[in-house]
C-alpha positions as CSV (number, residue, x, y, z in Angstrom):
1,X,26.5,-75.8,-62.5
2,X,28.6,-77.1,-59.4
3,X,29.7,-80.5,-59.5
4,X,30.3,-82.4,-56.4
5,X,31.7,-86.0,-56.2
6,X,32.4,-88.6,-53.7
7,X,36.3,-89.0,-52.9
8,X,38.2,-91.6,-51.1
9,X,39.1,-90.0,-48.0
10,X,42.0,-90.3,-45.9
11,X,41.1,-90.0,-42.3
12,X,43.1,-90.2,-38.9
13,X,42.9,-93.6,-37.1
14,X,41.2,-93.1,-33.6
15,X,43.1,-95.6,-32.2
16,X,46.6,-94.0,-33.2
17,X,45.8,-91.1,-32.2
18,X,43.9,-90.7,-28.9
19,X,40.9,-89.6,-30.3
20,X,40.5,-86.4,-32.7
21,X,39.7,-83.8,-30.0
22,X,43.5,-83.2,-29.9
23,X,44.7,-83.5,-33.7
24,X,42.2,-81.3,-35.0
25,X,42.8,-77.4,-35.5
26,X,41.2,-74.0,-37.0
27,X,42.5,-73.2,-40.6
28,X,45.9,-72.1,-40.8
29,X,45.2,-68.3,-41.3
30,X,43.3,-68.0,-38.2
31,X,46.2,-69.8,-36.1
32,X,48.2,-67.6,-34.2
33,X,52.3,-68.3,-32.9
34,X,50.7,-69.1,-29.4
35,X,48.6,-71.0,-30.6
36,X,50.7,-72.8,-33.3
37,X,52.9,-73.9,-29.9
38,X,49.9,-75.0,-27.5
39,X,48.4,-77.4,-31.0
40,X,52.5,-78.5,-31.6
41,X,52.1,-79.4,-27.3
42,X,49.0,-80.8,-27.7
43,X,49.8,-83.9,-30.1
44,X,52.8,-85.0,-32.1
45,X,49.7,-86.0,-34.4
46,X,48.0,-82.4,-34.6
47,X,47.1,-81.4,-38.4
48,X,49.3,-77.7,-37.7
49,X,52.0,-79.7,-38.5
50,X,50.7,-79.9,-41.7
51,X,48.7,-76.7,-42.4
52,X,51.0,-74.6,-40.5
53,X,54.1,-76.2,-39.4
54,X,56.8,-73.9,-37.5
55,X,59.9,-75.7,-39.4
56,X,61.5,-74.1,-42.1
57,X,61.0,-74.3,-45.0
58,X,57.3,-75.1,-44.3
59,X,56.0,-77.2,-46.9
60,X,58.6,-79.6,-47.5
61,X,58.1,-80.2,-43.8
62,X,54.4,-81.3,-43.6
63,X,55.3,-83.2,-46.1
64,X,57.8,-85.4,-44.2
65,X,55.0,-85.5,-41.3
66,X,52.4,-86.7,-43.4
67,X,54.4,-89.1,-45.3
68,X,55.5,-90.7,-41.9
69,X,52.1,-90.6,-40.7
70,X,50.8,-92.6,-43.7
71,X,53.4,-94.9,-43.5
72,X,53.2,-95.5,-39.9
73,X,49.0,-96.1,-40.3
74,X,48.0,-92.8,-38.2
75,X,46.8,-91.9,-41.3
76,X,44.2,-94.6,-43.2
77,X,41.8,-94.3,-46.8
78,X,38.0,-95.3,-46.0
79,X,37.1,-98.3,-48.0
80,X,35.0,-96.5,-50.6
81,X,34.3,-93.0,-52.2
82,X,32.0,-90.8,-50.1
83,X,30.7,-87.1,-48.8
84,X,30.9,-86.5,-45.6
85,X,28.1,-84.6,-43.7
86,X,30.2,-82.0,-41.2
87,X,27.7,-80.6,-38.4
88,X,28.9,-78.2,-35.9
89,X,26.6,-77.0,-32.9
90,X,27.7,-73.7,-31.2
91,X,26.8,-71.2,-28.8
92,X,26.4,-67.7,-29.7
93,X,26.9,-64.5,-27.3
94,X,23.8,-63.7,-26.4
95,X,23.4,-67.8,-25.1
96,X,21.6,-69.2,-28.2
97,X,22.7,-72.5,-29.9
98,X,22.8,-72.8,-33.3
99,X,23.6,-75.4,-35.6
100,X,25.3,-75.0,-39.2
101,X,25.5,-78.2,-41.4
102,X,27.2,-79.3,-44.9
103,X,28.5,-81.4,-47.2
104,X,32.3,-82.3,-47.4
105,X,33.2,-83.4,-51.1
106,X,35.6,-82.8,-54.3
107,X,34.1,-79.4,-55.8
108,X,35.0,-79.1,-59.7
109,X,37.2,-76.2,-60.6
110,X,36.1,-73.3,-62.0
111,X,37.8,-70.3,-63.4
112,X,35.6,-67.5,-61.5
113,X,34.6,-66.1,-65.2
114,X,32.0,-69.0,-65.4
115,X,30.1,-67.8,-62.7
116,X,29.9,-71.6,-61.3
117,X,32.2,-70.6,-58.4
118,X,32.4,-66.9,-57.7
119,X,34.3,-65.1,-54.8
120,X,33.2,-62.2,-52.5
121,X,36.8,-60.9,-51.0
122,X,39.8,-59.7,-52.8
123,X,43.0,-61.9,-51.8
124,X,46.3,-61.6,-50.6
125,X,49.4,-62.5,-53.2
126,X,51.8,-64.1,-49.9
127,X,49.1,-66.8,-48.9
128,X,48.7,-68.0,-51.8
129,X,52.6,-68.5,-52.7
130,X,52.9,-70.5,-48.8
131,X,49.7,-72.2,-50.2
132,X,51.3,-73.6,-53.5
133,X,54.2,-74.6,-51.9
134,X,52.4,-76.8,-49.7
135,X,50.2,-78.3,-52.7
136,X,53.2,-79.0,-54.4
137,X,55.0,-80.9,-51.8
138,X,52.7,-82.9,-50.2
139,X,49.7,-83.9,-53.0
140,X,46.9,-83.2,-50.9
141,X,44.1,-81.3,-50.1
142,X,44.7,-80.9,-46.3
143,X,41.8,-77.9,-45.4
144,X,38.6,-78.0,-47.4
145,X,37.7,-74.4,-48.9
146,X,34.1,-73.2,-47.3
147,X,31.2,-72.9,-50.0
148,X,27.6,-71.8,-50.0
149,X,24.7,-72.3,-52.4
150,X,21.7,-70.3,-52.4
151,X,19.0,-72.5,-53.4
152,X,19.1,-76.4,-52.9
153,X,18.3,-76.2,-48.9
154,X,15.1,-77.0,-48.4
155,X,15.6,-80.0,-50.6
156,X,18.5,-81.2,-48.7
157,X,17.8,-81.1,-44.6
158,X,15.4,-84.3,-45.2
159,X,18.7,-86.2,-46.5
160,X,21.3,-84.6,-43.8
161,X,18.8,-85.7,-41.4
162,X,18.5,-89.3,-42.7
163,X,22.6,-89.4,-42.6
164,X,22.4,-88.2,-39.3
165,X,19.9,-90.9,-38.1
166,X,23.0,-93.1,-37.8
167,X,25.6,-93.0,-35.6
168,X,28.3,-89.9,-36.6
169,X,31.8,-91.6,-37.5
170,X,33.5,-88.6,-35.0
171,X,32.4,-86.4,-32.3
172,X,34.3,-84.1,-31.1
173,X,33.6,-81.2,-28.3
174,X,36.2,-78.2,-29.3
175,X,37.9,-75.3,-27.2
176,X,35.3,-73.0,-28.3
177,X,32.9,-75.1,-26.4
178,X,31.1,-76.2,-29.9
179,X,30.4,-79.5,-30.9
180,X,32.1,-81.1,-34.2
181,X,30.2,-84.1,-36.0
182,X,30.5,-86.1,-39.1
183,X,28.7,-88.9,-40.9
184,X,29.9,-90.8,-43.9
185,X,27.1,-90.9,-46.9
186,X,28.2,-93.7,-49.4
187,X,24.7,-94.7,-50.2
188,X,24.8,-94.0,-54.7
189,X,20.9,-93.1,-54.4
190,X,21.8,-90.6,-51.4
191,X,24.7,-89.6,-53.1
192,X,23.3,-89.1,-56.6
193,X,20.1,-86.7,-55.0
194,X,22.7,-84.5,-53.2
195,X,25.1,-84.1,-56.3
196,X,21.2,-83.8,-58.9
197,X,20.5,-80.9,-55.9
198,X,23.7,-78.7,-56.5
199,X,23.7,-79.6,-60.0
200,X,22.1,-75.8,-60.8
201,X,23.6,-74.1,-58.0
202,X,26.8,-71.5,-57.9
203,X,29.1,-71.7,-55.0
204,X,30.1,-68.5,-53.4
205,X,33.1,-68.7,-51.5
206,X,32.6,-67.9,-48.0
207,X,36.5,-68.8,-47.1
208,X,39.3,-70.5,-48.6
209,X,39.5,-67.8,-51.3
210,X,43.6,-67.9,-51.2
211,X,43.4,-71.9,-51.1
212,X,40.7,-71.8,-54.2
213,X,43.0,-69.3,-56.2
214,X,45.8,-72.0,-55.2
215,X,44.3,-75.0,-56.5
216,X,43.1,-73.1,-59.8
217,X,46.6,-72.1,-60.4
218,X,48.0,-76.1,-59.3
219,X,45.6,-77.3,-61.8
220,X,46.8,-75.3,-64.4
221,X,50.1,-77.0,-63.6
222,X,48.7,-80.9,-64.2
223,X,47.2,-81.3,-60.5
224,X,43.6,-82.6,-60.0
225,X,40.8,-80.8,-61.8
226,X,38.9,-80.9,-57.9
227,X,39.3,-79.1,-54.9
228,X,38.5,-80.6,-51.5
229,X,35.3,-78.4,-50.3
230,X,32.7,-78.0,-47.5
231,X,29.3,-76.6,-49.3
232,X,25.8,-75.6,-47.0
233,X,22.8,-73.6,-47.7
234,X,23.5,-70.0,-47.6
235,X,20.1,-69.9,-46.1
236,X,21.1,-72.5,-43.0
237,X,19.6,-70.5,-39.9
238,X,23.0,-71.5,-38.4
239,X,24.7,-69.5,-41.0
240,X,26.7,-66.9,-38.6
241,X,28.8,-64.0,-40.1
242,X,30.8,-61.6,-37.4
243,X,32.3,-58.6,-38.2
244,X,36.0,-57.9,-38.4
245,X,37.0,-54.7,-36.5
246,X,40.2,-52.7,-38.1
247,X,42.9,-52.0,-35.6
248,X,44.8,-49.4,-36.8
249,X,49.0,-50.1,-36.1
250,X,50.0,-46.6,-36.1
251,X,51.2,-44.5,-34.8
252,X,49.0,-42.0,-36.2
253,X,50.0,-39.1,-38.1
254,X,48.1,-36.7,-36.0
255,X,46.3,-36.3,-32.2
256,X,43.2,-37.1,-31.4
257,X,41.4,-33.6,-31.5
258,X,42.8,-33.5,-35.2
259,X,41.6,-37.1,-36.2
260,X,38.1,-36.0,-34.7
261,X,37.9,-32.6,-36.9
262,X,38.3,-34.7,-40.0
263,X,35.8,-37.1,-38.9
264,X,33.3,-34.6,-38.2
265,X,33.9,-33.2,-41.8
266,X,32.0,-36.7,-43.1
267,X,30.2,-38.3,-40.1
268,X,28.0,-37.2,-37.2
269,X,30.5,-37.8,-34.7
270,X,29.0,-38.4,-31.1
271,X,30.5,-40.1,-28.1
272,X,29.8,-43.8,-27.8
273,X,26.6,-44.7,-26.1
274,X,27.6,-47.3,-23.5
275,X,25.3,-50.9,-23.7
276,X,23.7,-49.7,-27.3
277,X,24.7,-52.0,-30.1
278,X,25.4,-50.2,-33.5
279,X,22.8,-49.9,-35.7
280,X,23.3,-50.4,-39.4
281,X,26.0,-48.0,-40.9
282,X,27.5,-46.8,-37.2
283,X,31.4,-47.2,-36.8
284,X,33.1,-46.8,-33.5
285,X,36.0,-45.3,-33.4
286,X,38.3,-46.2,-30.7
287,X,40.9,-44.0,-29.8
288,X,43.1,-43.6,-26.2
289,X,41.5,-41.1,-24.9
290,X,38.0,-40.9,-26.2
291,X,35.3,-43.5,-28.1
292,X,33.1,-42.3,-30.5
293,X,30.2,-43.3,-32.7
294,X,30.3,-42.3,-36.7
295,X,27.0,-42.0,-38.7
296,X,28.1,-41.1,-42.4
297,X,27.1,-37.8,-43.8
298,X,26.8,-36.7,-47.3
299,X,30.6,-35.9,-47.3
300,X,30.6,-39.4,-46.3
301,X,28.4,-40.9,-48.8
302,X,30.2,-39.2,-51.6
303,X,33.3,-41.2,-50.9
304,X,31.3,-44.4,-52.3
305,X,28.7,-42.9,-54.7
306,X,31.0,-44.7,-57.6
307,X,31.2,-48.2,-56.5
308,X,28.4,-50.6,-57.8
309,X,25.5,-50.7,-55.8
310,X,26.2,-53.8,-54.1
311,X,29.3,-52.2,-52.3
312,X,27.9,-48.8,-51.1
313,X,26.2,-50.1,-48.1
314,X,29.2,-52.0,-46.7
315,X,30.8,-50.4,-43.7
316,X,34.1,-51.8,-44.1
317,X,34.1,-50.1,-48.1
318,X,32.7,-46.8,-46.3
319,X,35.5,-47.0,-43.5
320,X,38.0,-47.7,-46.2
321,X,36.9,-44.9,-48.6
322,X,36.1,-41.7,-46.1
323,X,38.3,-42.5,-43.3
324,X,41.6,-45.1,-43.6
325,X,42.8,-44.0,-47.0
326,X,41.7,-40.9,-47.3
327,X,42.3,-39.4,-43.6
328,X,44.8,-42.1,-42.1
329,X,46.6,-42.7,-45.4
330,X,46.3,-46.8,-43.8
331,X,45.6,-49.4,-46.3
332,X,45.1,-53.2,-45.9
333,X,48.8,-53.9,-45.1
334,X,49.0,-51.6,-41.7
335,X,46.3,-53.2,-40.2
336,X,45.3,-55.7,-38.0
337,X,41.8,-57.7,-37.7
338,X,39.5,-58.8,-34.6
339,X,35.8,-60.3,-34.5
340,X,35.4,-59.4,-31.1
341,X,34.1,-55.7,-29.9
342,X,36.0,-55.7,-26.2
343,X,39.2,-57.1,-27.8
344,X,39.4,-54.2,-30.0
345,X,38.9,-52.1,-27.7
346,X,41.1,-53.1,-25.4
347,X,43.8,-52.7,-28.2
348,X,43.9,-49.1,-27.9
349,X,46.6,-48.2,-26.9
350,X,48.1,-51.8,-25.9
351,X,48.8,-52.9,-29.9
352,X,46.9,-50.4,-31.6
353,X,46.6,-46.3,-32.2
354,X,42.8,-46.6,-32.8
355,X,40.4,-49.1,-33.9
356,X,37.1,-48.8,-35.6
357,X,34.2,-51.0,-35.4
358,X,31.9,-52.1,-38.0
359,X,29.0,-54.3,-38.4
360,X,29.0,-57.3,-40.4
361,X,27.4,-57.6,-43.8
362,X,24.2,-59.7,-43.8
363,X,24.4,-63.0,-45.8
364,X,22.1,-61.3,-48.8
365,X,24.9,-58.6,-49.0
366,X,27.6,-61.1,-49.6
367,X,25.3,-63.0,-52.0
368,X,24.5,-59.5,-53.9
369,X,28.4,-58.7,-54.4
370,X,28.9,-62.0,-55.4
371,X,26.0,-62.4,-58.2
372,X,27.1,-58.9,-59.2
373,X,31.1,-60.1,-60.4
374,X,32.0,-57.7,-57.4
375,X,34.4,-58.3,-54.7
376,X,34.6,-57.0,-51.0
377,X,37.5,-55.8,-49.7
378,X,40.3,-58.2,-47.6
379,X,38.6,-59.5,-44.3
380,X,35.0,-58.1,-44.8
381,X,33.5,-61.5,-43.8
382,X,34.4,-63.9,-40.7
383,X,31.8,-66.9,-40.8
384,X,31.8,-68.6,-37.4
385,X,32.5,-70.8,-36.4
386,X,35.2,-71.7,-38.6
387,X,35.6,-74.8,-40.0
388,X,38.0,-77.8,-38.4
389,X,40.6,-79.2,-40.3
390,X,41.6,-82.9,-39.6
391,X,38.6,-84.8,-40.3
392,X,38.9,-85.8,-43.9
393,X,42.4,-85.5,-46.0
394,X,42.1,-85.7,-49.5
395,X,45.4,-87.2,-50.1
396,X,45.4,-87.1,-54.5
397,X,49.4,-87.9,-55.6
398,X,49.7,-91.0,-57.1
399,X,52.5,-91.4,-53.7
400,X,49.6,-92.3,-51.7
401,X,47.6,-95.1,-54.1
402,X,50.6,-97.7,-52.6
């Protein structure tokens, strides 16, 4: 069902450049103004000048950047088609080091009624606009979309690690303190076993859902029946999903004591145990002057009895159901987002009326929604870490053949 192919990637020369450590960046929608500056500061070479650059209007500037960086030979094609095996070693909280691997390659396009690629978030109409815009302007694929498949692993670790026998074309040590790597595989035996491997597999979407939507739409307009993708095992033990925390903008439409009686109406509402971690279906709920944990009653559960199975255990459709729309009257659009449980809380009051915290859905979850045509709401998932953009381009316009 998903087919993969070798491509003829366009790749930063070392030489040009310094080295990658400071032309690489997170995907554009995790990029923040700060940190759009320090990656402009950092390089004259950094890919945010492509995926995210400050000028205006946007696209039609990447485009001059990478146009003068292709002509100028920062930017060079590998001799021959080939998929490129991406590791990434990283530290979790708690101190242990995990190590998530894949395959970067052209994905074929799929409308998602086929089943071969399938989503688990809704999207976002204003990404995907910026998105096109970009697509249009500079013919390339510039971030590779994140994919998983549920099945092939077992059968593919003995290859990655025969790729990864060799010496890795980059390695890169990020902010984060993780580790980037990345082997070209051009062997046709090697490469024919990975693409027979996925041959029967779906691809969920983990991220890149605007930038999938994008190319399906850019296709439609006469661009390239492909997509430039990352795929892994869903089952790779350093598969990490974190959860994403809703801060609530405000100001709220009522105190604190108020907000509390209406919880209490649908949760067991008890103060927040300091050093206990949330057990499955707990919020927090982080308000100035008091934090609280949520367990959902009946009242509660009522709120999602008519969603499909697959979306009645999620705490972020729970929280949106019995508590933001319902009680806040707060949708999507007055909210912001965090991964991390002190940043949130240190958001109230700072940037935030209140924020509530949820646990992540486990990777089977996300699976579940996906095999069942159902979709989670925007920013249920956060898979970490994210992917770097900057180590393969797939630059398709004819422009770039000279």
């Amino acid at each position: 069902m998903a087919v993969i192919a070798p491509f003829p990637a366009v790749r930063y020369d070392p030489a040009r450049v310094g080295g990658l450590r400071d032309v690489i960046a997170p995907p554009y929608d995790v990029i923040s103004p700060a940190a759009q500056d320090a990656l402009y500061a950092r390089s004259p070479y950094n890919v945010v000048r492509l995926i995210l650059a400050r000028e205006t209007p946007r696209a039609p500037a990447a485009a001059a950047a990478l146009e003068r960086w292709w002509r100028e030979g920062v930017l060079v094609r590998d001799p021959a088609p080939a998929l490129y095996l991406y590791r990434q070693t990283f530290r979790l909280a708690d101190g242990s080091e995990r190590t998530r691997e894949g395959v970067l390659c052209r994905l074929r396009l799929e409308s998602f009624a086929s089943g071969r690629v399938r989503p688990h978030e809704r999207t976002f109409p204003g990404p995907k606009a910026d998105r096109l815009a970009l697509l249009r302007a500079t013919g390339a694929y510039l971030s590779p979309i994140f994919g998983l498949y549920a099945g092939a692993g077992a059968s593919l670790r003995d290859v990655f690690a025969g790729a990864a026998a060799a010496a890795p074309l980059e390695t890169v040590d990020g902010d984060g303190g993780e580790r980037h790597r990345v082997w070209r595989i051009d062997d046709p035996a090697v490469v024919a076993r990975i693409q027979a491997a996925l041959a029967d597999e779906a691809i969920l979407i983990a991220d890149g859902h605007h930038r999938y939507e994008t190319a399906l739409g850019f296709r439609d307009e006469g661009g390239p029946p492909t997509v430039l993708a990352y795929v892994a095992d869903m089952h790779d033990p350093g598969l990490v999903i974190l959860p994403t925390h809703r801060l609530v903008r405000g100001p709220l439409a009522f105190g604190a004591d108020a907000l509390e009686a209406a919880l209490r109406e649908r949760f067991d509402v008890a103060p927040r145990p300091a050093g206990r971690p949330r057990a499955a279906g707990e919020i927090d709920c982080i308000l100035p002057d008091r934090r609280l944990r949520l367990r959902a009653g009946a009242a509660a559960r009522a709120t999602v009895a008519d969603l499909p199975p697959t979306l009645r255990t999620l705490d972020v459709e729970l929280l949106r159901r019995a508590i933001l729309e319902p009680i806040l009257r707060v949708d999507a659009h007055g909210l912001d987002f965090t991964h991390d449980d002190e940043e949130a809380i240190a958001a109230v009051p700072a940037r935030a009326a209140a924020a509530f915290l949820v646990n992540p859905p486990t990777i089977d979850a996300v699976r579940d929604v996906c095999l069942a045509g159902e979709v989670m709401p925007q920013k249920s998932t956060y898979f970490h870490p994210k992917l770097a953009d900057g180590f393969v381009f797939d630059l398709f316009d004819p422009r770039w053949s000279a």
